[in-house]
N, C-alpha and C positions, 0 to 999 in steps of 0.2 A: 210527285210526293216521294219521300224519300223512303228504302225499306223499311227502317226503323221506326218511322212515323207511320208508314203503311200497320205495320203487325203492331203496334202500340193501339192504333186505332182498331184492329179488328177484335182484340183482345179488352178492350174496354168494350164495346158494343157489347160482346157475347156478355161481358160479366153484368153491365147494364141490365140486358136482356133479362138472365137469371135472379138478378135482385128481383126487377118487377115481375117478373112471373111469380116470382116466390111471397110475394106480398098474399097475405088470408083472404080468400073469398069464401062468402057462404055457401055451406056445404050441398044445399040444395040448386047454387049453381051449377055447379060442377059436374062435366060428364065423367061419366063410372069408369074408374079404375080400370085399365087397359093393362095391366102388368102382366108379361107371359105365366108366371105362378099363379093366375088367376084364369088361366085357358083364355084371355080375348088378346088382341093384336094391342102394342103400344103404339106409340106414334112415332114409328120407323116403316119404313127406311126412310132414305134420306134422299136430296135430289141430285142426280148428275148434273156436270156444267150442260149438258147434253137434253135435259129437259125429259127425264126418266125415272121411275124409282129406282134407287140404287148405295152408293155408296156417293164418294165425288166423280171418278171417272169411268167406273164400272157399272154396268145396272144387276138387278138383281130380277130371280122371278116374281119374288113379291110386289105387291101392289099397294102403294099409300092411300092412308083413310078409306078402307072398304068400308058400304055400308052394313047394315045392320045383316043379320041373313035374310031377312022378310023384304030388305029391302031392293032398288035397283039401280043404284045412282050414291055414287062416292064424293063425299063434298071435296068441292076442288081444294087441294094441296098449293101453297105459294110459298117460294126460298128465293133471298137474295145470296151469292155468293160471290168471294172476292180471294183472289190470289194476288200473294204481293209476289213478283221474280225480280230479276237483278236488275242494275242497269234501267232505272225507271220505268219499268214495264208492271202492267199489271191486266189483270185480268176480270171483268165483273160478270157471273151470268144472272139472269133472270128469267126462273122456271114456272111454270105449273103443268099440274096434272089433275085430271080425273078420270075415271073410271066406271064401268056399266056394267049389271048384274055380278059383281065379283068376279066377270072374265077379259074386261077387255078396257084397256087403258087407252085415252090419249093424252099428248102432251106438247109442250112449246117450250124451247131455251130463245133467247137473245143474248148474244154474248160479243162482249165487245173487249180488243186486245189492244191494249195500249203500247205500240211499240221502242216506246223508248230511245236510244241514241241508233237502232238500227238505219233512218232515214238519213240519218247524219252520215254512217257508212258508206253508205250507197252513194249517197253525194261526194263524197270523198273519192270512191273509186271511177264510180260512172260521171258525175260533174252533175248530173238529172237528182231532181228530186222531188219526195213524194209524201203520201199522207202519213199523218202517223196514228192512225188506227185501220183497224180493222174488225169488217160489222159479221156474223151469222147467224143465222135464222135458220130451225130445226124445225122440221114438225114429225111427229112421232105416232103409232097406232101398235100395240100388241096387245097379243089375244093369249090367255093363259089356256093349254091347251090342256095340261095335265095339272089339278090341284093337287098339293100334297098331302099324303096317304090316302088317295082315291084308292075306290074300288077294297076300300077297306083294309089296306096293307100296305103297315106302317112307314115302309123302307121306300115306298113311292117319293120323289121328290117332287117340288111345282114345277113346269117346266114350259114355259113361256118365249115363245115367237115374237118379230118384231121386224116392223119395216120404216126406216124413216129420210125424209126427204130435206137436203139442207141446201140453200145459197147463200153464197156469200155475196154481202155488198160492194164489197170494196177491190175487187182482186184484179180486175179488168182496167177498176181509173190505176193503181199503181202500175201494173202490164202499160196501159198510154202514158203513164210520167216516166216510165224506164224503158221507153221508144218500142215496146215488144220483148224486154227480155224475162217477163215471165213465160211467155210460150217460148220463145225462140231459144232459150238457154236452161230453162228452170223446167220445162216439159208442161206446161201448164196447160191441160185441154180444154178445162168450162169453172166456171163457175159453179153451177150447181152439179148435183148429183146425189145418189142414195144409198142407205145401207141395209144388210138383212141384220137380224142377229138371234140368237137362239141362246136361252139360258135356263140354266137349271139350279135349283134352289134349295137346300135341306136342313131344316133348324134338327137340330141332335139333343135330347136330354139323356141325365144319367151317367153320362161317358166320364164328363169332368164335373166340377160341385156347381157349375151354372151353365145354362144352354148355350149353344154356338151357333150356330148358320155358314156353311160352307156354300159358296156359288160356282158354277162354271159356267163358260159359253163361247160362242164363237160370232165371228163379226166379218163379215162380208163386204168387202168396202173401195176405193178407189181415193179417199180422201184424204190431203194431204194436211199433216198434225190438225186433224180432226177437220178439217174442212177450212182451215183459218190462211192456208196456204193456199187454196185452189181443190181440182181433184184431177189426176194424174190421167186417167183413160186406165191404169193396169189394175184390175180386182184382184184384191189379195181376202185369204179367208185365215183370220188369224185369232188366236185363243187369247181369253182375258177369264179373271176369276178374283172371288177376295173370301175372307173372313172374319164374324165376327163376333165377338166374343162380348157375353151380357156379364160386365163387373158385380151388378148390382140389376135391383130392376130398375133403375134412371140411366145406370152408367155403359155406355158399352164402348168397347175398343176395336180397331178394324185395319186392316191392310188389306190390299188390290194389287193385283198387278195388270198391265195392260201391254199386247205387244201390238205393236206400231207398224205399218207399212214405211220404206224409203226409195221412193219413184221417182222422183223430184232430181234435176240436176242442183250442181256445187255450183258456189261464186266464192272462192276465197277470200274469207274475212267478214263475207258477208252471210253464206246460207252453207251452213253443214249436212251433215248426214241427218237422219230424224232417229233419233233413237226409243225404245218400251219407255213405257210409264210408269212407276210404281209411288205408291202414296201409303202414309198411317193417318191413319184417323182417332180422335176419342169425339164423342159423339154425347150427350145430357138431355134427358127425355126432362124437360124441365113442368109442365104440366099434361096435359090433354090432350092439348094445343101446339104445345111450342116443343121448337126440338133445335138446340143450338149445338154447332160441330165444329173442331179446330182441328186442320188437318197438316201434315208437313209430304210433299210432295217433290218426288226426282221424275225431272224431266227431260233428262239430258241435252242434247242442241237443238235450241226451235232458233233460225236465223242465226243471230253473228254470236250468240253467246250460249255458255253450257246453263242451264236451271235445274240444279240440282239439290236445290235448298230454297225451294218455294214455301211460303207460306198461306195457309187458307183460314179461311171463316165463313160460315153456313149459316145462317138462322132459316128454318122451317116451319111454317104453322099451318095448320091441319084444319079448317072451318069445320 
């Protein structure tokens, strides 16, 4: 699929999306008004490709669709998401999440990278050729360790731990179609492997005329562009954070940044450096339920080409 056809299609979905959600149901269907001006949680955040609550690439400490406070069990959260990048690549993941007593989330991405004329390189340089995807599997578990303004004071932020387990399918057949040169040139040690991460979370009123949400955290990791290349054997512990800002109580707007580990050997023409991540977001709490997001994302060099004019689309809906 072509870019233009790609973000033509994601943009019509999202607006699709928004008409029918916007269609009247009766009023006694409908669950209660979640708008932050009304002290309850909306139906944010939103999910990582990573199978997380968060932003697109970054997580947050909040947690999607808590239940009630009486209650102990958060109905599961499901987003499909899709990035268009250059060069017939693309990107889809497939998340959910839930949650127990309001402390402790799990969750699952599938995410699958369509790589585009990259195989074709490789045959070009090495004469071998190989698949043109590649599959990962995430599984996720954090424990909010600190709710926001515990202990009754207010400047406390949520501050939320996290451990999660990813492999990749596909890393080892392209490694056997390229006789060995993902280990023997590219550094590639396993297939699977884990990350830690630690984040903290703090929504602000008052400051500016509508609330904000700033995050920070840190990310313990060995994995290379997010697990879709392999994972290198070298842990690196590197900071990532976003913010986001409520236009409205439907609309909010949002930027991330993410920094990157680069472990991985060069193949000229074929595999560059790995470079940070950084993404904007606008984001439509469209009912209850539903939470549709379009995001533009720099990615610098994943394999033979720069992405730095990615396009996304999120639909979210919250059971």
């Amino acid at each position: 699929m072509r870019k233009g056809q790609s973000l033509l299609w994601a943009v019509a979905l999202t607006a699709a999306s928004v008409a029918w959600a916007g269609e009247g149901q009766p009023a006694e269907e409908k669950k209660p008004d979640r708008s932050p001006a009304r002290g309850t949680p909306p139906p944010i955040p939103l999910h990582t490709i990573e199978g997380v609550s968060g932003v697109f690439i970054t997580p947050t400490a909040y947690f999607a669709n808590l239940p009630e406070d009486d209650g102990w069990w958060g109905k599961p959260s499901v987003a499909e998401s899709f990035v268009d990048l250059s060069h017939d690549r693309n990107l889809s993941a497939t998340t959910i999440t839930t949650n127990f007593f309001r402390r402790f989330e799990l969750g699952y991405s599938f995410i699958r990278l369509h790589l585009g004329d990259w195989p074709d390189d490789i045959q070009t340089i090495t004469g071998a050729h190989t698949k043109s995807n590649v599959r990962l599997n995430t599984l996720n578990a954090r424990a909010m360790l600190i709710r926001e303004g515990e202990w009754d004071t207010s400047w406390v932020p949520a501050v939320t731990a996290g451990v999660a387990y990813k492999h990749n399918n596909s890393i080892w057949q392209i490694n056997d179609d390229l006789h060995g040169a993902c280990k023997s040139v590219l550094g590639v040690k396993d297939d699977d492997g884990w990350e830690a991460t630690l984040t903290a979370s703090k929504m602000f009123v008052g400051i500016l005329p509508r609330p904000f949400i700033l995050s920070a955290g840190l990310r313990n990791t060995d994995a290379a562009q997010i697990g879709l290349l392999g994972f290198s054997g070298d842990r690196r512990t590197l900071f990532e954070g976003s913010a986001v800002f409520f236009v409205t109580d439907r609309l909010l707007l949002a930027g991330e940044y993410r920094q990157k580990p680069d472990d991985l050997g060069r193949v000229p023409t074929g595999v560059g450096k790995e470079d940070d991540w950084w993404t904007l977001a606008a984001a439509y709490i469209v009912n209850d339920h539903l939470t549709a997001a379009l995001g533009y994302g720099h990615f610098g060099n994943i394999l033979n080409h720069d992405e730095n004019a990615g396009w996304a689309v999120q639909l979210k809906w919250e059971f």
